[in-house]
N, CA, C and O atoms as CSV, one atom per row, in Angstrom:
chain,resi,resn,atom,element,x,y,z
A,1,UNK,N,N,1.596,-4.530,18.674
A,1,UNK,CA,C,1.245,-4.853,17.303
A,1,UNK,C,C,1.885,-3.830,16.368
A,1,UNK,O,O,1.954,-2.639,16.671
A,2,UNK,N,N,2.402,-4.384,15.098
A,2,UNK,CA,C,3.342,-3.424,14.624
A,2,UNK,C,C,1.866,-3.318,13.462
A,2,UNK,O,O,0.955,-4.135,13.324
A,3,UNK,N,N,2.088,-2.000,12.764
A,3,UNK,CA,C,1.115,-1.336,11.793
A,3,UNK,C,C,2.175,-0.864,10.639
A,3,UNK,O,O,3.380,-0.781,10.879
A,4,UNK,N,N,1.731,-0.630,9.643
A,4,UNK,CA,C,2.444,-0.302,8.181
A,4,UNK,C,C,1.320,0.962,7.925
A,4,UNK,O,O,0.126,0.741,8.125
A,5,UNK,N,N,1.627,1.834,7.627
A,5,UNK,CA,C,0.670,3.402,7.373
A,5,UNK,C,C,0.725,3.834,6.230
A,5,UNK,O,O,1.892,4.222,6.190
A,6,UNK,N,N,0.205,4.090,5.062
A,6,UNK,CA,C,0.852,4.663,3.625
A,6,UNK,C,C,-0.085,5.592,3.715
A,6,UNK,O,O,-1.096,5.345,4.372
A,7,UNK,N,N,0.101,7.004,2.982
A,7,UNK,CA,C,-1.032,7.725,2.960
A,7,UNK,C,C,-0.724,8.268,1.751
A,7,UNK,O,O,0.422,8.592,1.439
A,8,UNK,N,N,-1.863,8.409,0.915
A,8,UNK,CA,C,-2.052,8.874,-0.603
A,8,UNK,C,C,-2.437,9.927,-0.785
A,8,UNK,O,O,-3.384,10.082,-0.015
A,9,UNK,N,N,-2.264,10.899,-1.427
A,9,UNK,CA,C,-2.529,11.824,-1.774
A,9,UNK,C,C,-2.907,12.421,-3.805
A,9,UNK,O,O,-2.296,12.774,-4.814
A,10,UNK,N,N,-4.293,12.172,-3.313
A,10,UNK,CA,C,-3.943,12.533,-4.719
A,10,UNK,C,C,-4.727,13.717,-5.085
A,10,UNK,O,O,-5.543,14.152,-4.273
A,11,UNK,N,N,-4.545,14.355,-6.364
A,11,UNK,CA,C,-4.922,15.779,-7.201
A,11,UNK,C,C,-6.270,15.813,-6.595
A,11,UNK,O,O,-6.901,14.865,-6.129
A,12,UNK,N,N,-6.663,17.245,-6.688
A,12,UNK,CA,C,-7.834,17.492,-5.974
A,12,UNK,C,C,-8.851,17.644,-7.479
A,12,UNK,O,O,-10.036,17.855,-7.739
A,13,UNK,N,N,-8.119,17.500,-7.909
A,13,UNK,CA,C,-9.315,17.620,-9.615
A,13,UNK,C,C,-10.390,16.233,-9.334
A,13,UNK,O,O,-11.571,16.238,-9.682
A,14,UNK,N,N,-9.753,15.146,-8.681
A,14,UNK,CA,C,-10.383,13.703,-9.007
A,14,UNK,C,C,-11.410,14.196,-7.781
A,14,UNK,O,O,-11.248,14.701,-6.670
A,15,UNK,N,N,-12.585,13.763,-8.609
A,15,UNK,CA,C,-14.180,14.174,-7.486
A,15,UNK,C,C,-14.073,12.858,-6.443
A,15,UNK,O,O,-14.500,13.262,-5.361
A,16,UNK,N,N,-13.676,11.448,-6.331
A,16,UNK,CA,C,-14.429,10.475,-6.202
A,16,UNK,C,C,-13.100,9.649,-6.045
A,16,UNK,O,O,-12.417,9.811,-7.056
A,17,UNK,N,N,-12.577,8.933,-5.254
A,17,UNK,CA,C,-12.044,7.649,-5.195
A,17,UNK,C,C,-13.228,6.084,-5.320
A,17,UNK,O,O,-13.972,5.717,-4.410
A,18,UNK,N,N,-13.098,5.456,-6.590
A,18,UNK,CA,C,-14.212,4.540,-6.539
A,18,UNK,C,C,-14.169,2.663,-6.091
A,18,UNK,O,O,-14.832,1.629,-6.003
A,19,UNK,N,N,-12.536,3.428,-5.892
A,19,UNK,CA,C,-12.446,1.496,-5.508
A,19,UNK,C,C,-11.200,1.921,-4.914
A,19,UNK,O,O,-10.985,3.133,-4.881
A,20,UNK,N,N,-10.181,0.973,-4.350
A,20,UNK,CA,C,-9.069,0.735,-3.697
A,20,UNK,C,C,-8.856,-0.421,-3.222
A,20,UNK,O,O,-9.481,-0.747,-2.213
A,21,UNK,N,N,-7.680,-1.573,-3.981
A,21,UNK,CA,C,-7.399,-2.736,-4.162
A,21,UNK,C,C,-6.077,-2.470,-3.784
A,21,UNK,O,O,-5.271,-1.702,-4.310
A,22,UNK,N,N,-5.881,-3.618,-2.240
A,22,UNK,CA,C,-4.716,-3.778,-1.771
A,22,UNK,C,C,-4.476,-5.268,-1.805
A,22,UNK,O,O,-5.133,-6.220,-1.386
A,23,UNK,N,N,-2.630,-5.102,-2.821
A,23,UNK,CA,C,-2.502,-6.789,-2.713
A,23,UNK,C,C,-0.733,-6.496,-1.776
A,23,UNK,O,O,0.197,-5.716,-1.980
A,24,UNK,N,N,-1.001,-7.616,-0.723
A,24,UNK,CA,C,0.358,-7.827,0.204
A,24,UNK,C,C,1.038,-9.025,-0.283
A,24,UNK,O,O,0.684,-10.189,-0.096
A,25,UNK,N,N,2.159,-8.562,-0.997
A,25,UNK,CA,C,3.172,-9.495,-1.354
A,25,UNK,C,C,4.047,-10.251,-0.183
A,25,UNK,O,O,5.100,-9.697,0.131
A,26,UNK,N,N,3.712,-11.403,0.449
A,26,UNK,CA,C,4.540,-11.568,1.523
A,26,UNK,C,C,5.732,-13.056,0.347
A,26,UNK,O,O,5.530,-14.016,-0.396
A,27,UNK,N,N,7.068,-12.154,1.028
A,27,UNK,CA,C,7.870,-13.538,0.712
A,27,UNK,C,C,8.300,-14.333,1.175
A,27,UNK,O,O,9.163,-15.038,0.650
A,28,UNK,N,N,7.867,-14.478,2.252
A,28,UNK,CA,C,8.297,-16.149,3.020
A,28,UNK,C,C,7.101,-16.253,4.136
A,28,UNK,O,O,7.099,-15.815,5.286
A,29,UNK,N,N,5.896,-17.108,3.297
A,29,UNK,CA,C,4.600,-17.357,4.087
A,29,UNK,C,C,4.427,-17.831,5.250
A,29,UNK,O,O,3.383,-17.626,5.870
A,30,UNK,N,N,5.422,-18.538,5.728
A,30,UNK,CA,C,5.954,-18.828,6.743
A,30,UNK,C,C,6.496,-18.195,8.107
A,30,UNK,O,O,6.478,-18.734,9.214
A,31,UNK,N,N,6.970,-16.954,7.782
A,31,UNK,CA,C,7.253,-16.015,8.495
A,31,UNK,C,C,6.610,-14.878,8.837
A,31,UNK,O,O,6.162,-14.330,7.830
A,32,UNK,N,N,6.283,-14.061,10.237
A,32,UNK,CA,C,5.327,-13.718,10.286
A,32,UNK,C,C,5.793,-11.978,9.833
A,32,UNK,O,O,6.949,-11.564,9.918
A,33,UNK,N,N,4.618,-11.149,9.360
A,33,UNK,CA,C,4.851,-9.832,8.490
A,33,UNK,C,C,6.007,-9.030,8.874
A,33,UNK,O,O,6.602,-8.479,7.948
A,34,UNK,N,N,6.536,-8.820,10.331
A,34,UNK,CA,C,7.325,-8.266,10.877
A,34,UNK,C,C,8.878,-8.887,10.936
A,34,UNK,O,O,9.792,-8.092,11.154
A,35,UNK,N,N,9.219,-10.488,10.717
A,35,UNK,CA,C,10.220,-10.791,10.421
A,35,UNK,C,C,10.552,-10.877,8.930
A,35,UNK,O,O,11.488,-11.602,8.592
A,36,UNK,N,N,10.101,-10.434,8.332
A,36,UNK,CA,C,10.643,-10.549,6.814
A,36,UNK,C,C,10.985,-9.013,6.345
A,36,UNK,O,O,10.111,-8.149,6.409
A,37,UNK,N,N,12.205,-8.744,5.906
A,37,UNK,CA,C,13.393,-7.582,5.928
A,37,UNK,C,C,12.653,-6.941,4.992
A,37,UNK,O,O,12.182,-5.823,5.202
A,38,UNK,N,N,12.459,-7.715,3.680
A,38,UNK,CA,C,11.528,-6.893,2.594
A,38,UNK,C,C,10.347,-7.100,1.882
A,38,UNK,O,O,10.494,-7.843,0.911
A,39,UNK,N,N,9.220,-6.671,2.066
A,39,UNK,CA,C,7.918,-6.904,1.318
A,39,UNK,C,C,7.162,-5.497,0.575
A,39,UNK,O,O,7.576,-4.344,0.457
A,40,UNK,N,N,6.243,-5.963,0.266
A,40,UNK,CA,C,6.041,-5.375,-1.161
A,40,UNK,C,C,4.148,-5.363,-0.780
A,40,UNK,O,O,3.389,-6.131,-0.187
A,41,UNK,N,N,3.996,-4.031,-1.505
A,41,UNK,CA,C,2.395,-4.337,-1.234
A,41,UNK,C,C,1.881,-3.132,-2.793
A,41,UNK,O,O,2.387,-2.117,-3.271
A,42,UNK,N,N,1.047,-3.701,-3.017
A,42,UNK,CA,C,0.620,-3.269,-4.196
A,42,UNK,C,C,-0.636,-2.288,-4.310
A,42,UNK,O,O,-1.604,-3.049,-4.314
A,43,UNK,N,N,-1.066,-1.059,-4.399
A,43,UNK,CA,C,-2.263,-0.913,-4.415
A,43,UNK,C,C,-2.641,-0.047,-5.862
A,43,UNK,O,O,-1.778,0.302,-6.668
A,44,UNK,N,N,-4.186,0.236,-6.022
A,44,UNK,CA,C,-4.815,-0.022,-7.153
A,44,UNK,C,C,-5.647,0.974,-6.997
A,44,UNK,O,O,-6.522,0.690,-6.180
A,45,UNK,N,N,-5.766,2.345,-7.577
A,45,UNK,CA,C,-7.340,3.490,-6.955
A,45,UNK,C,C,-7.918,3.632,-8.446
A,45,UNK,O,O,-7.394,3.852,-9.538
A,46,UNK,N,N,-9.177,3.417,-8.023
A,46,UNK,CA,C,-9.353,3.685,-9.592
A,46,UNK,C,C,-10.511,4.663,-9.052
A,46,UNK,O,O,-11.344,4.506,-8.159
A,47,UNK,N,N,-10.145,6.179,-10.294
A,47,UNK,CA,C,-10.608,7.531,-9.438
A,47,UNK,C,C,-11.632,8.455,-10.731
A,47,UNK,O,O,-11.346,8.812,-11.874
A,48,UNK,N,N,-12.383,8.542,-10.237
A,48,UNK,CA,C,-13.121,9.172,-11.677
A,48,UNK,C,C,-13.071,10.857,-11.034
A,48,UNK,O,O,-12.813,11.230,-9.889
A,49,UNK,N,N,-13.347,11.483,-11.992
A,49,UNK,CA,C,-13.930,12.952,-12.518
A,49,UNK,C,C,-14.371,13.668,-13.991
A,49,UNK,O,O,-13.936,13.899,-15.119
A,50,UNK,N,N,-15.320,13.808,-13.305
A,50,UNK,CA,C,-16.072,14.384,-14.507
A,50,UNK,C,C,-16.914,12.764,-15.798
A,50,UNK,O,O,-16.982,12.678,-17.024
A,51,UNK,N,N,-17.234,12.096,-15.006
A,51,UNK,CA,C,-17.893,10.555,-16.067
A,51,UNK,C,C,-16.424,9.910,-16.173
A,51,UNK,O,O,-16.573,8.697,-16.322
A,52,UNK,N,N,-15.184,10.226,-16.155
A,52,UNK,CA,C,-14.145,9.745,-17.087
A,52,UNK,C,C,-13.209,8.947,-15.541
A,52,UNK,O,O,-12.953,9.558,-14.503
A,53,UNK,N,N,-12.993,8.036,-15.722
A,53,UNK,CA,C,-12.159,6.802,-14.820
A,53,UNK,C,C,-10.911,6.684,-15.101
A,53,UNK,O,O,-10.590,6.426,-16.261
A,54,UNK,N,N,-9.798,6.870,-13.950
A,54,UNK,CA,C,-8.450,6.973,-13.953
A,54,UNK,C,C,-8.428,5.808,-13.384
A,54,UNK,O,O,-9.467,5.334,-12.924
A,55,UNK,N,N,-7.313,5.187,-13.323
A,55,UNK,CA,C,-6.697,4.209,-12.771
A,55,UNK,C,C,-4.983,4.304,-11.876
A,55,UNK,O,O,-3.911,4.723,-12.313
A,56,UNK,N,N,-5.192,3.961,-11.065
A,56,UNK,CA,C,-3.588,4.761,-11.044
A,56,UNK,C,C,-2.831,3.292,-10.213
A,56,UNK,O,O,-3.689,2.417,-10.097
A,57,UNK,N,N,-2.004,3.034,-9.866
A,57,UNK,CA,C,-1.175,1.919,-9.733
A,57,UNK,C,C,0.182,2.390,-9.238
A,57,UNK,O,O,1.035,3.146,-9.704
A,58,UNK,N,N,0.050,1.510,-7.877
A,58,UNK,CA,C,1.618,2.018,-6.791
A,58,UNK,C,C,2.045,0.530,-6.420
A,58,UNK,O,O,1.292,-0.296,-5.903
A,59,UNK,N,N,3.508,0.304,-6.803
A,59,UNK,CA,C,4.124,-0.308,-5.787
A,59,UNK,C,C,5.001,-0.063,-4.382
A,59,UNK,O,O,6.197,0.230,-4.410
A,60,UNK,N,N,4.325,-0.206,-3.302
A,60,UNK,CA,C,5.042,0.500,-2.148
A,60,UNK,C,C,6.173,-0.718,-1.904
A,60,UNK,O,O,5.833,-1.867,-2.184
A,61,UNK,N,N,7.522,-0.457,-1.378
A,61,UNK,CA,C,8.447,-1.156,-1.079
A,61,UNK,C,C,9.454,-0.829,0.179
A,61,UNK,O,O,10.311,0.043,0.317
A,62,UNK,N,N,8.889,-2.141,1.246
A,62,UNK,CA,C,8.866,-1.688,2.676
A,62,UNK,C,C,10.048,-2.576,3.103
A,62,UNK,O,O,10.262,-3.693,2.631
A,63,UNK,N,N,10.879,-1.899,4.149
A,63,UNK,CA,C,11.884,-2.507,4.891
A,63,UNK,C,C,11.417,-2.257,6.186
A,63,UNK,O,O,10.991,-1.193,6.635
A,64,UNK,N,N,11.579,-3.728,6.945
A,64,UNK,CA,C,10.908,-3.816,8.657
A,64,UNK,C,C,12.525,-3.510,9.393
A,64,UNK,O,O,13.509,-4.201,9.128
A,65,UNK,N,N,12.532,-2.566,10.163
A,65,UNK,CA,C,13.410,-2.385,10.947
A,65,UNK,C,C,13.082,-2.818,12.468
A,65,UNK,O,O,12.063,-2.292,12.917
A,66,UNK,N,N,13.675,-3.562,13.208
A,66,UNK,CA,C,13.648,-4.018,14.600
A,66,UNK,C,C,14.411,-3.227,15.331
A,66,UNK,O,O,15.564,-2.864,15.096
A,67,UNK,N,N,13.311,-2.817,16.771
A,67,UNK,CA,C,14.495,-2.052,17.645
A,67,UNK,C,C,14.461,-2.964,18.931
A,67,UNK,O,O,13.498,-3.358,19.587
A,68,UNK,N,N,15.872,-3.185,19.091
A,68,UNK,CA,C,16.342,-4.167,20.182
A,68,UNK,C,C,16.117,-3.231,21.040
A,68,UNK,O,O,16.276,-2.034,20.797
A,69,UNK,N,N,15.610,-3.843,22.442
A,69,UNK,CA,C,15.516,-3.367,23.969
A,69,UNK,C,C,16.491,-4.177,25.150
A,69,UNK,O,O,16.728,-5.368,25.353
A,70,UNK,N,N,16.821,-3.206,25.657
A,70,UNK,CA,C,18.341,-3.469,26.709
A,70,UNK,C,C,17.239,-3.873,27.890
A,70,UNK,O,O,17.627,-4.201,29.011
């Protein structure tokens, strides 16, 4: 099973991650996640400190590489 890993890092000022919204852009629905060369996945943290709510917004942009076996 192939896996996709992103890891975020963000400022240590923010007390609280309060949500995290992942959208997977697939472009050919038809095809399954690992044959399609380029997709797109969107995510969404919306991070408070101190009463006050950040929002922050990433587009990650992924190329699937295949390794042929002899």
């Amino acid at each position: 099973m192939d896996q996709l890993v992103i890891l975020l890092s963000t400022p240590s000022k923010f007390e609280s991650v309060t949500s995290l919204e992942i959208h997977h852009h697939q472009q050919h629905l038809d095809k399954p996640l690992n044959k399609q060369p380029l997709s797109q996945i969107r995510l969404r943290l919306q991070l408070e400190v101190g009463g006050t709510v950040y929002i922050e917004q990433y587009t990650v942009m992924y190329l699937w590489q295949t390794k042929s076996r002899m």
